[in-house]
N, C-alpha and C positions, 0 to 999 in steps of 0.2 A: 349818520352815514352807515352804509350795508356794513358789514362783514363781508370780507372777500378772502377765499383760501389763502394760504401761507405760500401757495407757488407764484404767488406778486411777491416782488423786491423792495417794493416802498407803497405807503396809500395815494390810491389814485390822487389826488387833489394834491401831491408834491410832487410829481413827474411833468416835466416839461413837453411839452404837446409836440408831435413832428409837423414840418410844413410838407404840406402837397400839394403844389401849383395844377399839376392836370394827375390824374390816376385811370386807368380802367378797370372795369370791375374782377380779374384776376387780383390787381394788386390791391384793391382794395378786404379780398380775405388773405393777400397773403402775408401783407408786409406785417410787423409790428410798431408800433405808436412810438415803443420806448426802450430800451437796453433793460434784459432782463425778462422782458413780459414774456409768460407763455405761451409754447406753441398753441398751433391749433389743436393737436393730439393733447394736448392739456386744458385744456378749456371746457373737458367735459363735463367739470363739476358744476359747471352753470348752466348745465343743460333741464333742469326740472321747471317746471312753469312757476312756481312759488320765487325760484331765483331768476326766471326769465323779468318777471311782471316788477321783482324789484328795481332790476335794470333799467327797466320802461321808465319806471318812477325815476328813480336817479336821473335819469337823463331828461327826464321833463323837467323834473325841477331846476336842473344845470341849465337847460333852455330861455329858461322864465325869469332864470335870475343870471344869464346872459354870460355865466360861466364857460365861455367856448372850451376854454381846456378839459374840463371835465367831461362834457357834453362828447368833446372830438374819442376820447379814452372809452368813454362807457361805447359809443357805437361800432368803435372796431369791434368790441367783444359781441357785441350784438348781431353785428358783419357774422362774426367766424361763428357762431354757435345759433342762426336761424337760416338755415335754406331755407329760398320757397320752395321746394322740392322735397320738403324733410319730414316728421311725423308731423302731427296736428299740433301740438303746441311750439313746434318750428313755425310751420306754417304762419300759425298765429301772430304768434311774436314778429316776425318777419312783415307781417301787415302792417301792425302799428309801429315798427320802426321808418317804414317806409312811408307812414302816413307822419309821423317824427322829421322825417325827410322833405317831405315838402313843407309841413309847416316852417322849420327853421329856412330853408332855401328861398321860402316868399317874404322873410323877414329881413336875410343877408345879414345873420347875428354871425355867422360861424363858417371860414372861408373853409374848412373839412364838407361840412356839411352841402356847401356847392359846389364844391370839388366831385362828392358821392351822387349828389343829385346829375351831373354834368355824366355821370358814367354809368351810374346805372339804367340800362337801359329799357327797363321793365318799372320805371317810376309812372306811366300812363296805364291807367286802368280799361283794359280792352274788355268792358261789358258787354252784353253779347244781345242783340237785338232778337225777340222770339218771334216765330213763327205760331200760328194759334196750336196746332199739333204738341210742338214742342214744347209750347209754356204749360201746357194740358199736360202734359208728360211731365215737366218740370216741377207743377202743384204737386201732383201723386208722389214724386220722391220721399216727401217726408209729412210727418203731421202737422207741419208748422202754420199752412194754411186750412188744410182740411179740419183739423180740429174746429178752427172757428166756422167753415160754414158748413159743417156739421150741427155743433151746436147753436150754430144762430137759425139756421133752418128750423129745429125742432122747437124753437121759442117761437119764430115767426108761422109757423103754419098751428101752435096754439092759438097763438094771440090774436090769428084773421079768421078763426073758423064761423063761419056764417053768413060773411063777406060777400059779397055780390061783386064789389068791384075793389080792387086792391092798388094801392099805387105804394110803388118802392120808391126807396132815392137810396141809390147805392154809393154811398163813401166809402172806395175800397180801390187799395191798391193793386190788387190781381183782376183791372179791364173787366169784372164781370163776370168772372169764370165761375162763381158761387153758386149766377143767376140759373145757368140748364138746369142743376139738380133739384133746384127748388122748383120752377116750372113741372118737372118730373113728379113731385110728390104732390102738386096744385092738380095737378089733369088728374088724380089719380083721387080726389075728395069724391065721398058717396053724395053729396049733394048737388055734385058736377061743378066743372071748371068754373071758374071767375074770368071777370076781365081784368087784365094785370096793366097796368101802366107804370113804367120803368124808368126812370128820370137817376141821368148821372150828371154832374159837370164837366164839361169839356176842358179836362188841366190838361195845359201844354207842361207834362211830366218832363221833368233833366234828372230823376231819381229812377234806378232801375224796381222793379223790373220793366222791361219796355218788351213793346208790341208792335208788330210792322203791318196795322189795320189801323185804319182811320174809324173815327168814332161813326160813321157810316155805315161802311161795310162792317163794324160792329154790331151795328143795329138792325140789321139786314138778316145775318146770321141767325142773333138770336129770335127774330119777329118769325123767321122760317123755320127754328127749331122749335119753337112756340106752337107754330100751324103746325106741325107733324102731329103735338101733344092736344090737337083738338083745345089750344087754349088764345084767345085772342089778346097779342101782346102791343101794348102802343108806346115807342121805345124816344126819349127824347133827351136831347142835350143840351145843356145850360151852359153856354161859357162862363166859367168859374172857376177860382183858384183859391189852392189851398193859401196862399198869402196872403188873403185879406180875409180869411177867415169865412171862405167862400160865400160873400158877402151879398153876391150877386144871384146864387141861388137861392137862400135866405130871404131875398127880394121877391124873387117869382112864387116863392112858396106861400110868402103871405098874402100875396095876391089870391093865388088860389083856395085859401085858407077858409072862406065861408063856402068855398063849392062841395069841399070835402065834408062840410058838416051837413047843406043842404041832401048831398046823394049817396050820403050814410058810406063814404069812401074809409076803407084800411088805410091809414098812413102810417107805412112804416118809413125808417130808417134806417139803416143800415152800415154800419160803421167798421168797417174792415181793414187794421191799420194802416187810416191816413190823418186821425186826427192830431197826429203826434207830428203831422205838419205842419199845422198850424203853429206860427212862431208864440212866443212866450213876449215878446215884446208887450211893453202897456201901450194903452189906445185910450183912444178922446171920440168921446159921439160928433157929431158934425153939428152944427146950430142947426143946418135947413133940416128937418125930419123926412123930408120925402127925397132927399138926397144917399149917395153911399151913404150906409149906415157907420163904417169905420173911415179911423181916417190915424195916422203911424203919426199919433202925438202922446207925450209920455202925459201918465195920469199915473200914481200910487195905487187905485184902487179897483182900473177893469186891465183887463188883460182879451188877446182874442179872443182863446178859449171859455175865457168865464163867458165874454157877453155871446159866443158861438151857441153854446151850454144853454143859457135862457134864451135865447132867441128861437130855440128849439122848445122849449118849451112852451112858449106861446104858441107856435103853434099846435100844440095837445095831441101828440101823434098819439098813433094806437100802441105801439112799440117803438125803442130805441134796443138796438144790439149793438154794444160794444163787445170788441175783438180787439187786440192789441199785444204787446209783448212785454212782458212782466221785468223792466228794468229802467234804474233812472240815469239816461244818459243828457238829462239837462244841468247838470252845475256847470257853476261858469268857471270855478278853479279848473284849469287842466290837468291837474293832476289828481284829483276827485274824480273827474267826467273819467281821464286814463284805467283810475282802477275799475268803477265802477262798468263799462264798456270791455277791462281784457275778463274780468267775471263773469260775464254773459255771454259773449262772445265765441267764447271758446266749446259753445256748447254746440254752434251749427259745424265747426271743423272736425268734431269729433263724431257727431252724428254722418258724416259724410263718408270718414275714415272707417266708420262699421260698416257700410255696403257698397261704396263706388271705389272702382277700383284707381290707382297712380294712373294718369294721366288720363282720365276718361272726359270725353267734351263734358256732360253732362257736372263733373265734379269742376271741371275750371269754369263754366259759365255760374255754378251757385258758388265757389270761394268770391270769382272777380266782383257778384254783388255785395258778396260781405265785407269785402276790400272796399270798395266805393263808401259803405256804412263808415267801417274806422277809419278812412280819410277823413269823410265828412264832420266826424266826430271829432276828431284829434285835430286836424288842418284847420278846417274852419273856423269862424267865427261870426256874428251879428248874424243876417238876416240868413246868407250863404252855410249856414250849419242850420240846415233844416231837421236832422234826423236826431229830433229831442222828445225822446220816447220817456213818457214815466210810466210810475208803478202802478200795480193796479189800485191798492190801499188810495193814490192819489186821487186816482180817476174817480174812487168811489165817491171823495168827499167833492170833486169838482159836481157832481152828479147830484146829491144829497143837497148842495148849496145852492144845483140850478132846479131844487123841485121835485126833481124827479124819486122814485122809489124802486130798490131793485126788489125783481119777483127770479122766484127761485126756478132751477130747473127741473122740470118732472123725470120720473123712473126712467118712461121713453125716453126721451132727450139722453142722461145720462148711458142708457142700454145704447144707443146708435153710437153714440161717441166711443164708447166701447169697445162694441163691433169692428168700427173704423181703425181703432188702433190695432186689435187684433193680426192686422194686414201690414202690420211696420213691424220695425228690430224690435226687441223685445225691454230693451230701453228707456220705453216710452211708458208713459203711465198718465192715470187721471188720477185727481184730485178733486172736494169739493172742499170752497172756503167761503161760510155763509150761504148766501142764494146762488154764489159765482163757479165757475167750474175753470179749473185752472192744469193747462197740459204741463207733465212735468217728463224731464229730459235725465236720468239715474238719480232722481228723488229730486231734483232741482226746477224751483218754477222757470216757463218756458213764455209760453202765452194762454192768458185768460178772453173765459167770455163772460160776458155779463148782460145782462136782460133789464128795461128800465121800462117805467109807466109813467105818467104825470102823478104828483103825488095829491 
């Protein structure tokens, strides 16, 4: 059990818990739990993120092991010492209490806990749907995607050079937005444009970031910003989801798989974190072979991802670019996933606290997605806890076991990514670790890219 200051009268775990039938969220920072406990003018010594994150912990574990009285004790103090309105580790803290929040209130372990759910009013996550402008402006904010199609650009137009005809499959959670700049630097080959053919899966996305364009008038956009670049783009969608380990494009791919070797086709890949969508659950091949190729029956020894991984490999692209963010938010203990996720986390509220200002749209639309993250994280569970990011060390050996070989990134490559950061807080920094190049946030890894062949 924590240490907790001397201005407590007795240890939490021996104070009788108060009952409250209905509360609103005044009285929920005002009242006190127990005779004795600290104001809120006192409560400051819990105010550092090392004593926030403990809190967190305490109270997950009181959750998990169904201690309501504890649980009810630790979250008044969490009440009074995290506004969301408050510095970036309030903030923080304040997310995964409220993601504390709904998980205990869908359980009905702790009549406090849906007493606080029932009043606070700000328990729905108003994510914010973009416009192409503003998701465009929203990427720019920070390194966190540019890094990667930064450096996956500069691997991918190595890896196509002499290409004639080029086909991408873009797995990436930023709609595409990668794709114009790379177009940009293809029109611009001395040996003139290629033909690009662009193939995404049509995921009906419930994960932000969201876009209010249809994979259409997606396609439309880019095929016209393509014709400006004097480059001829042929733009196509595969209904596909990341839940079956986008099984269904994997299908059409191997269909197409001898055309790309008969007309000497680029096949790339492209992997802009989504493949940390893919659930972790184990899976069983289907007896019919020419049927789905998965199918959600447990087996010890494949997983999506493994068999996603060689299924990719067979087909022998030209390139794999892996992008993704350097943290393991898959343990299934909650209180492992807790720490591990408020350590990471805390690095986009603070990134946001160097340059946007209290109360700017642009700063509530990127907290509410990282809200949505440590809900998903904390709340969920089974299939519905989709956002099970690991590490890059992970991904290398997931890659290494499907075949594959990483190739390293050249001077250029590094130089542009450089460049790129240049244009951000000063914060930011690059690293290389092996062949990989890894963004880092005040000396802290962020997200990596990685570069793969057949091996």
């Amino acid at each position: 059990m924590m240490q907790f200051p001397e201005t407590l009268s007795c240890p939490l775990q021996q104070i009788t818990p108060f009952s409250i039938p209905t509360m609103n969220t005044n009285q929920i920072h005002q009242a006190r739990p127990w005779p004795g406990f600290p104001t809120s003018k006192g409560l400051a010594s819990f105010g550092d993120a090392n004593c926030m994150e403990q809190l967190l912990v305490h109270c997950a574990n009181a959750m998990e092991s169904n201690d309501a009285t504890l649980a009810q004790q630790i979250l008044w103090v969490l009440n009074n010492i995290a506004p969301p309105d408050g510095d970036s580790n309030q903030r923080l803290t304040c997310a995964f209490l409220r993601a504390l929040i709904v998980r205990a209130s869908k359980s009905g372990t702790c009549k406090l806990l849906a007493a606080m759910a029932n009043a606070r009013c700000n328990l729905s996550i108003d994510t914010h749907t973009f416009s192409v402008i503003e998701f465009a402006n929203f990427v720019d904010l920070t390194p966190w995607h540019r890094f990667g199609f930064t450096a996956a650009n500069a691997a991918i137009l190595e890896a196509v050079e002499g290409y004639s005809i080029i086909h991408i499959v873009d797995l990436s959670s930023t709609h595409c937005m990668q794709i114009p700049t790379l177009i940009d630097a293809i029109a611009n080959r001395l040996e003139g444009p290629p033909m690009v053919k662009l193939t995404v899966p049509g995921v009906s996305k419930d994960f932000p970031p969201m876009l209010d364009l249809t994979y259409e008038e997606l396609g439309s956009k880019l095929v016209n910003f393509a014709r400006s670049r004097n480059v001829m783009l042929e733009f196509r969608v595969v209904p596909s989801t990341h839940a079956d380990g986008f099984a269904s494009l994997i299908d059409q791919l191997r269909l197409q798989h001898l055309v790309y070797a008969e007309t000497g086709e680029a096949l790339v890949i492209n992997c802009h974190m989504m493949l940390h969508y893919i659930p972790e659950e184990t899976l069983s091949p289907l007896p019919n072979a020419n049927s789905i190729p998965y199918t959600f029956e447990p087996s010890p020894k494949r997983s999506l991802r493994t068999m996603f991984l060689k299924a990719l490999r067979g087909l022998n692209p030209t390139i794999v670019v892996l992008v993704d963010e350097d943290a393991d938010l898959t343990p299934n203990n909650l209180v492992c996933r807790l720490r591990s996720a408020f350590n990471y986390l805390w690095i986009p509220y603070d990134t946001m606290e160097a340059f946007l200002p209290k109360g700017s749209k642009q700063r509530q639309w990127y907290e509410a997605d990282i809200c949505w993250k440590i809900e998903n994280v904390i709340a969920q569970e089974g299939l519905q806890r989709v956002e099970r990011v690991e590490t890059k060390s992970r991904w290398v050996q997931r890659m290494r076991n499907a075949e594959f070989r990483g190739v390293s990134f050249g001077e250029e490559a590094v130089s542009e990514v450089k460049t790129m950061l240049d244009e951000h807080a000063a914060g930011w920094g690059l690293k290389k670790e092996e062949e990989d190049v890894v963004l880092t946030w005040k000396g802290h890894n962020v997200v990596f890219a990685a570069a793969w062949v057949p091996a």
